[in-house]
C-alpha positions as CSV (number, residue, x, y, z in Angstrom):
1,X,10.7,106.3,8.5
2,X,11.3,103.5,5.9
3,X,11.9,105.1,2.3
4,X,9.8,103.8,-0.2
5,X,12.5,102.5,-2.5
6,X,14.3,100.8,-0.2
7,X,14.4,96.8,-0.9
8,X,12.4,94.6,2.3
9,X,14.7,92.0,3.2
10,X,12.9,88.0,2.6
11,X,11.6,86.4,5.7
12,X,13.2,83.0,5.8
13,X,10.9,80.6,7.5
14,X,12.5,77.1,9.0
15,X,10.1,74.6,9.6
16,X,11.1,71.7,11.6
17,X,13.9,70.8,14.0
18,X,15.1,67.8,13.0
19,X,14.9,63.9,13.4
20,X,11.9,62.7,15.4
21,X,11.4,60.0,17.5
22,X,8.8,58.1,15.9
23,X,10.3,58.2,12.5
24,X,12.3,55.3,13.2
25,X,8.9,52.6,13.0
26,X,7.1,55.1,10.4
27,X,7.5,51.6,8.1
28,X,8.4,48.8,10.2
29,X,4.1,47.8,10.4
30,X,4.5,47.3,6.9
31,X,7.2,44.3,7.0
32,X,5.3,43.2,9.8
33,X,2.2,43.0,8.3
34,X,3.7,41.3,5.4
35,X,5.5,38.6,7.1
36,X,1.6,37.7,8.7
37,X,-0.3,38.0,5.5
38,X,2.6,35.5,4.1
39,X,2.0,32.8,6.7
40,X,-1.4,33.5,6.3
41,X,-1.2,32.3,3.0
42,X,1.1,29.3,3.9
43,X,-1.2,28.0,7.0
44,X,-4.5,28.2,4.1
45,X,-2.1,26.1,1.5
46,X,-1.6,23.7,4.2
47,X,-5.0,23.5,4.7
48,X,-5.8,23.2,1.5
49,X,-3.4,20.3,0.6
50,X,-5.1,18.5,3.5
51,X,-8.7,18.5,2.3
52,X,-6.9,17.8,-1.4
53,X,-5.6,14.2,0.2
54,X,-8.0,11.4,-1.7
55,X,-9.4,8.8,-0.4
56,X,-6.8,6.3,-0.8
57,X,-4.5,8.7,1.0
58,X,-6.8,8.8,4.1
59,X,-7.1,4.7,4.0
60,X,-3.4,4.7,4.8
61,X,-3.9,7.3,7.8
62,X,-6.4,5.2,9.1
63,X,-4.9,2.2,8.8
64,X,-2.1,0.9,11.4
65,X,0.9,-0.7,10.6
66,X,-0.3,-4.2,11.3
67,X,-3.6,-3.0,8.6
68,X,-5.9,-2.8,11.5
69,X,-8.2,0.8,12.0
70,X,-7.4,1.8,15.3
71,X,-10.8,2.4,17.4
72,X,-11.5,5.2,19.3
73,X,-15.0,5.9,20.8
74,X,-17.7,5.6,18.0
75,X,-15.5,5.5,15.0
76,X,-11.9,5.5,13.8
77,X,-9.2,8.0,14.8
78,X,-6.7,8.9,12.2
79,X,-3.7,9.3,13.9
80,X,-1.0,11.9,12.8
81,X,1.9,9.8,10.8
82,X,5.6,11.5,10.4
83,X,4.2,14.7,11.5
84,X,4.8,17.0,15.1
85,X,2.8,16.7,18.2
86,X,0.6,19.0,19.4
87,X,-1.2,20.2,16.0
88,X,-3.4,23.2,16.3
89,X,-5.8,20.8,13.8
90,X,-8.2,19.3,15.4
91,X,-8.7,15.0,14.3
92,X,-12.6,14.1,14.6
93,X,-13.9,10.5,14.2
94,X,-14.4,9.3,11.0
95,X,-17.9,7.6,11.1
96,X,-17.5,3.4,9.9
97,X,-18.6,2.6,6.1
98,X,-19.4,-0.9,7.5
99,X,-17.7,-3.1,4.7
100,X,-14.8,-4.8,6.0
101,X,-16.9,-5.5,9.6
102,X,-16.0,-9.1,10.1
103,X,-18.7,-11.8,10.9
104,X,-18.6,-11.4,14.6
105,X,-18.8,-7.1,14.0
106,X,-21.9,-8.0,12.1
107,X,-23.7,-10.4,14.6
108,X,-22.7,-7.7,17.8
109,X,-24.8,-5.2,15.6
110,X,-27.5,-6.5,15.2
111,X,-27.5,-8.4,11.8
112,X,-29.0,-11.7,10.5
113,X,-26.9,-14.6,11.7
114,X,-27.9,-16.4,8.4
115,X,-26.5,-13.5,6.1
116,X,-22.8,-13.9,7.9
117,X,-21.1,-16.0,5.5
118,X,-19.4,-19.2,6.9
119,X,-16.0,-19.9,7.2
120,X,-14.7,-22.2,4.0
121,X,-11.6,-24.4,3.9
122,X,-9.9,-25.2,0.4
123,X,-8.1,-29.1,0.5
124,X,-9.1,-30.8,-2.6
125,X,-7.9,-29.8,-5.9
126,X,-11.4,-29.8,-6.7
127,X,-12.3,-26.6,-3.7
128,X,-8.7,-25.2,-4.8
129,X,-10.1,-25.1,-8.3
130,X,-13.3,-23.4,-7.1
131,X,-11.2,-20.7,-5.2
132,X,-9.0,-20.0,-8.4
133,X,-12.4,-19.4,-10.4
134,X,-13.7,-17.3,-8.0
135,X,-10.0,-15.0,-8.0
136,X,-10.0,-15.0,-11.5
137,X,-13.6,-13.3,-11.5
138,X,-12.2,-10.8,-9.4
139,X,-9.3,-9.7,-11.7
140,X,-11.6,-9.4,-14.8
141,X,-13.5,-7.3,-12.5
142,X,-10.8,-5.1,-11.7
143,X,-9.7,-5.3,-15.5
144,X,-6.9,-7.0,-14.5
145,X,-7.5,-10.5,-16.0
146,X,-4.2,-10.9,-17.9
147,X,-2.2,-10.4,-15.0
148,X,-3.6,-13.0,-12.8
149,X,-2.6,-17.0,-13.1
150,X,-2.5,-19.6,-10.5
151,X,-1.7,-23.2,-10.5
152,X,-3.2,-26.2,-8.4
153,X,-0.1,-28.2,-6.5
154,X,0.3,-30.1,-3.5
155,X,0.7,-27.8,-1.2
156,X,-2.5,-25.4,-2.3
157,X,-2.9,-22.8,-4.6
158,X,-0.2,-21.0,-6.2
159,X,-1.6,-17.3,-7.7
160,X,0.7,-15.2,-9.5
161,X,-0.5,-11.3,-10.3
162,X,2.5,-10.5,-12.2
163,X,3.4,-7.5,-15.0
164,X,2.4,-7.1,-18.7
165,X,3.2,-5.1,-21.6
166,X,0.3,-3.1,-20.8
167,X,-0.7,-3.2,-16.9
168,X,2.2,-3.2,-14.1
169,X,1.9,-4.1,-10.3
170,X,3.5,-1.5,-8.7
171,X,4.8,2.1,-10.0
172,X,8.2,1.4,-11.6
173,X,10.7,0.6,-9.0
174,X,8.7,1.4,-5.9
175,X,6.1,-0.5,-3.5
176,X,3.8,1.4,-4.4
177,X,0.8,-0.4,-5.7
178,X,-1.1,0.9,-9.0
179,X,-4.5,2.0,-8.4
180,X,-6.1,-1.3,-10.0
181,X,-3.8,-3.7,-8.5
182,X,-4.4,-2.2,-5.2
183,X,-8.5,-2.4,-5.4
184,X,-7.9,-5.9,-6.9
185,X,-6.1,-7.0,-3.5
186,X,-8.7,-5.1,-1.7
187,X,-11.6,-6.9,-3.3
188,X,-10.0,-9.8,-2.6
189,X,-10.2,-9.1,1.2
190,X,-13.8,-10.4,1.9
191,X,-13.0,-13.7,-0.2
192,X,-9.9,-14.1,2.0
193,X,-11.9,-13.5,5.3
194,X,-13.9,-16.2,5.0
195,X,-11.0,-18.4,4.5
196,X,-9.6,-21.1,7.3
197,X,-6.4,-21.2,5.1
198,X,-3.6,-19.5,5.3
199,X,-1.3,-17.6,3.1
200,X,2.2,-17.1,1.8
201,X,2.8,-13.6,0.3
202,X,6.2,-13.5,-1.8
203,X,7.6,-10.8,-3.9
204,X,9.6,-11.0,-7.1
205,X,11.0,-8.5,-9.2
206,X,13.3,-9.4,-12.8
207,X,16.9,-9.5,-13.3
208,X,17.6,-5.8,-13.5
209,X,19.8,-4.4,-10.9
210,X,20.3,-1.0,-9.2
211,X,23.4,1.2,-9.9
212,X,24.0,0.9,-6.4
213,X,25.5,-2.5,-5.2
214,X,26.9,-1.5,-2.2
215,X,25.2,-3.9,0.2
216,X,23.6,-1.3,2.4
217,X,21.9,0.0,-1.0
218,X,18.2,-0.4,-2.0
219,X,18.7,-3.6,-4.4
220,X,15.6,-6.3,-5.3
221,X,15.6,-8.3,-2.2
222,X,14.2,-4.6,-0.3
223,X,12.2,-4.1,-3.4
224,X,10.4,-7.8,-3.5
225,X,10.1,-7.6,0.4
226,X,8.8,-4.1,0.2
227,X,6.3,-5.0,-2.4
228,X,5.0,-8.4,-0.7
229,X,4.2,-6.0,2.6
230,X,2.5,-3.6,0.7
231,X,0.3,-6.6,-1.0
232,X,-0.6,-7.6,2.7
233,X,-1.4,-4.5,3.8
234,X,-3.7,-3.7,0.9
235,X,-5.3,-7.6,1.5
236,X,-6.0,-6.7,5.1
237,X,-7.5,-2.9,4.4
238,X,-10.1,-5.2,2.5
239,X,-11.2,-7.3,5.5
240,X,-8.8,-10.5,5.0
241,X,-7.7,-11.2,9.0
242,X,-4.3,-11.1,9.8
243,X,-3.9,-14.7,10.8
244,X,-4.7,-15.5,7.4
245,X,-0.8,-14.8,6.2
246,X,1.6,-17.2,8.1
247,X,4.9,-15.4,6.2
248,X,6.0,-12.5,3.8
249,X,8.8,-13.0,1.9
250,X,10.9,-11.3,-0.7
251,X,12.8,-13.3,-3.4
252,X,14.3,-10.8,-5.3
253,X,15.0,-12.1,-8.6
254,X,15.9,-15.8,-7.7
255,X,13.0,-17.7,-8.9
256,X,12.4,-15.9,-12.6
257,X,9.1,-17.0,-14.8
258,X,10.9,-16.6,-18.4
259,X,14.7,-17.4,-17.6
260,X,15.7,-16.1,-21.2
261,X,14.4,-12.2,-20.8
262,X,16.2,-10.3,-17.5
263,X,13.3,-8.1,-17.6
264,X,10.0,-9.7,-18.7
265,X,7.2,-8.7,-17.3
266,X,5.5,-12.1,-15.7
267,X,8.7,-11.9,-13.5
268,X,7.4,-9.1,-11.6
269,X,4.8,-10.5,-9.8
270,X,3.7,-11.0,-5.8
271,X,2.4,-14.7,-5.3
272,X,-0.2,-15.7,-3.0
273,X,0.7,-19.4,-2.1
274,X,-3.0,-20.8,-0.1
275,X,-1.9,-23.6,1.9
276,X,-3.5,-26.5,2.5
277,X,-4.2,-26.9,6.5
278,X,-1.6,-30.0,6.4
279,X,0.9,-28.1,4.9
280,X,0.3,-24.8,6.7
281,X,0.8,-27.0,9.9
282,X,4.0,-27.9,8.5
283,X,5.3,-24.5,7.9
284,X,4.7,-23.7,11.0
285,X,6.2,-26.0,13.2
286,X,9.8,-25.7,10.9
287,X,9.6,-22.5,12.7
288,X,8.6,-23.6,16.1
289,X,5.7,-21.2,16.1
290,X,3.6,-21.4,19.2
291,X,0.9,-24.1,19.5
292,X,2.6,-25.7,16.9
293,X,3.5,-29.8,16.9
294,X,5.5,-31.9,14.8
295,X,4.3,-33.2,11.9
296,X,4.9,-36.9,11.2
297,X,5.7,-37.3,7.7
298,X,2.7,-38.9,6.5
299,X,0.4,-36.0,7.6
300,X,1.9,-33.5,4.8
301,X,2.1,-34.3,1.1
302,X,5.9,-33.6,0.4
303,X,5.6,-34.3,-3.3
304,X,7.4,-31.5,-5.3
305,X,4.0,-29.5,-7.5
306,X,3.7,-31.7,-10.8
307,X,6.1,-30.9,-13.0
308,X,4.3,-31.2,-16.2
309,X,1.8,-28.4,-15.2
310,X,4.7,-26.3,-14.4
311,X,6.0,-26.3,-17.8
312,X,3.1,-25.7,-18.9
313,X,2.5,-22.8,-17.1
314,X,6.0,-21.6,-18.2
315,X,5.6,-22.3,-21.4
316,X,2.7,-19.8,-21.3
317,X,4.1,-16.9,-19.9
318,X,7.4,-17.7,-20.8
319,X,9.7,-16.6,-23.9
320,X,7.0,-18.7,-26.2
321,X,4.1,-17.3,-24.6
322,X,1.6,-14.3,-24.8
323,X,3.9,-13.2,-21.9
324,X,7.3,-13.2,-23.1
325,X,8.2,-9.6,-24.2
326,X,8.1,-7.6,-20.6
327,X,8.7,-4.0,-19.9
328,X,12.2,-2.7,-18.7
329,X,12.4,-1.7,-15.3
330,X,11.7,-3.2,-12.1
C-alpha cells in the first residue's frame, strides 16, 4: 500500500510518431492556385487590350496589304496579323458600313443607277483646276488647309501635303500618318474613285540624316518610300481603286522645296502627281507595262511644267514665304 507522502511520478504523454506522408503537398495547392489566378489575370488583360484597340486600329486588321477588305461570307473577316495560329478567340464577321462600296457594289444592291456617280477624266487645265478646288475643300475640312498646295503643269496636277510649324504629316520620323492627315487621305478616297486618272504617289523627307549611315540602316530613301505606301494605303481604305496609282516612289531628300533650310517643313511632304491619260500612257509603256504601246512623240506633251509658276510656288513656301521656318526632324 502506497504511503501517502510518497511523491506520484508525472505521466509523460507523446503524441505523434513522426513525419507523415501527406505533409509534403500540405502547401503545394497554394502555389498552384496562384500560378492560375496569375494567368487568369494575364488572359483578362489580353482581353482587355483587345476590346481597348480603336477603330483606326481595327481598319488596319481589316484591311489587306494591297488596301483591299478581304470578304468572307456576309461581311469582312479580320484576319490575325503577326500573331500565332490557332487562337482560342474566336473572329466573327464584321457587318459592312457601306461607304467605300464602289459603283458597281451599289448597283448589285439594289441602288438607284442615277445616284452612282460617273466616272470623270481631268485633261484641261481648266478640269485640273476644278479637281484642285475640290482637294483644297477637303483639306480645310479636315483643318488641314495650310498643308495642302498643288500646281497645274503639263503632265496634270501636282498636290503637295507637306509639314508646317504647327501640323506634321506623319509622327516624327516614322510612317505613321497623324490622325488628320490620315482622314484627309481617306476623304479623298471617294473623289479619287471616280477618277479615270491615274496617280503618282512620291515621298520626301528634308535634309536631316540618321546617325546610322551604314547602308543597310533606316535612312530617308526607307522613310520617303515608307511614307508614300502608307499614303496609298490610307487613299485606298477610303474607296480610291487600286489602278488609280500607276507608281510609289520615295525621293528621300533629293528634290527639297526651300533649298536654304535642311529641315523646313514644306520639304516633308507626299505628292500626288494626277496624270493626264497622255502622259499616264507614257509612263507606262517606259516600263513596258502590259497592254501598253509606244507613244509617238506628238501624243504626250514633253514640255518641262512652266517655270515661272514654279518659282512662284517656291517663292511661297520657300525661305521668303509663310513656309520657310520648318520643324527639326524628319
Amino acid at each position: 500500500m502506497q504511503k501517502p507522502h510518497e511523491k506520484h511520478e508525472a505521466t509523460i504523454v507523446k503524441r505523434g510518431g513522426g513525419k507523415h506522408a501527406h505533409d509534403d503537398h500540405g502547401g503545394a495547392w497554394k502555389v498552384a492556385f496562384a500560378d492560375f489566378c496569375l494567368a487568369l489575370m494575364c488572359l483578362f488583360l489580353v482581353l482587355w487590350l483587345m476590346a481597348a484597340r480603336n477603330t483606326e486600329s481595327l481598319q488596319h486588321i481589316l484591311t489587306e496589304a494591297d488596301g483591299n477588305k478581304t470578304d468572307q461570307g456576309k461581311g469582312v473577316m479580320p484576319e490575325q496579323v503577326g500573331g500565332p495560329r490557332g487562337s482560342l478567340i474566336e473572329r466573327f464577321p464584321m457587318p459592312r458600313s457601306g461607304k467605300n462600296d464602289s459603283p458597281g457594289q451599289a448597283l448589285a444592291s439594289g441602288e438607284n443607277a442615277s445616284e452612282v456617280p460617273d466616272k470623270v477624266s481631268y485633261e484641261t487645265p481648266g478640269e485640273l483646276h476644278k479637281l484642285a478646288k475640290a482637294l483644297a475643300k477637303l483639306s480645310a475640312e479636315t483643318g488641314l488647309a495650310a498643308n495642302l498646295e498643288s500646281v497645274i503643269t503639263p503632265y496634270g496636277l501636282r498636290v503637295m501635303l507637306h509639314d508646317t510649324d504647327k501640323q506634321g504629316m506623319f509622327v516624327r520620323g516614322s510612317a505613321v500618318p497623324t490622325d488628320r492627315f490620315a482622314n484627309l487621305l481617306k476623304s479623298m478616297g471617294p473623289l479619287f474613285e471616280r477618277m479615270e486618272n491615274q496617280m503618282l504617289v512620291v515621298g520626301h523627307t528634308d535634309s536631316v540624316q540618321y546617325s546610322d549611315t551604314g547602308y543597310f540602316a533606316y535612312s530617308n530613301w526607307t522613310l520617303s518610300s515608307n511614307r508614300a505606301m502608307a499614303a496609298r494605303s490610307m487613299l485606298l481604305s477610303g474607296g480610291m481603286r487600286k489602278d488609280s496609282v500607276l507608281q510609289v516612289v520615295g525621293m528621300a531628300d533629293r528634290a527639297p522645296i526651300d533649298t536654304q533650310k535642311a529641315d523646313a517643313g514644306v520639304n516633308r511632304r507626299i505628292e500626288l502627281l494626277i496624270l493626264t491619260s497622255a502622259q499616264a500612257k507614257a509612263v507606262s509603256s517606259m516600263f513596258g507595262m502590259p497592254g501598253s504601246k509606244n507613244m509617238m512623240e506628238g501624243e504626250v506633251d514633253t514640255a518641262l511644267p512652266d517655270a515661272e509658276s514654279l518659282q512662284k510656288l517656291r517663292n511661297k513656301l520657300g525661305p521668303e514665304g509663310k513656309y520657310g521656318t520648318g520643324r527639326n526632324g524628319n
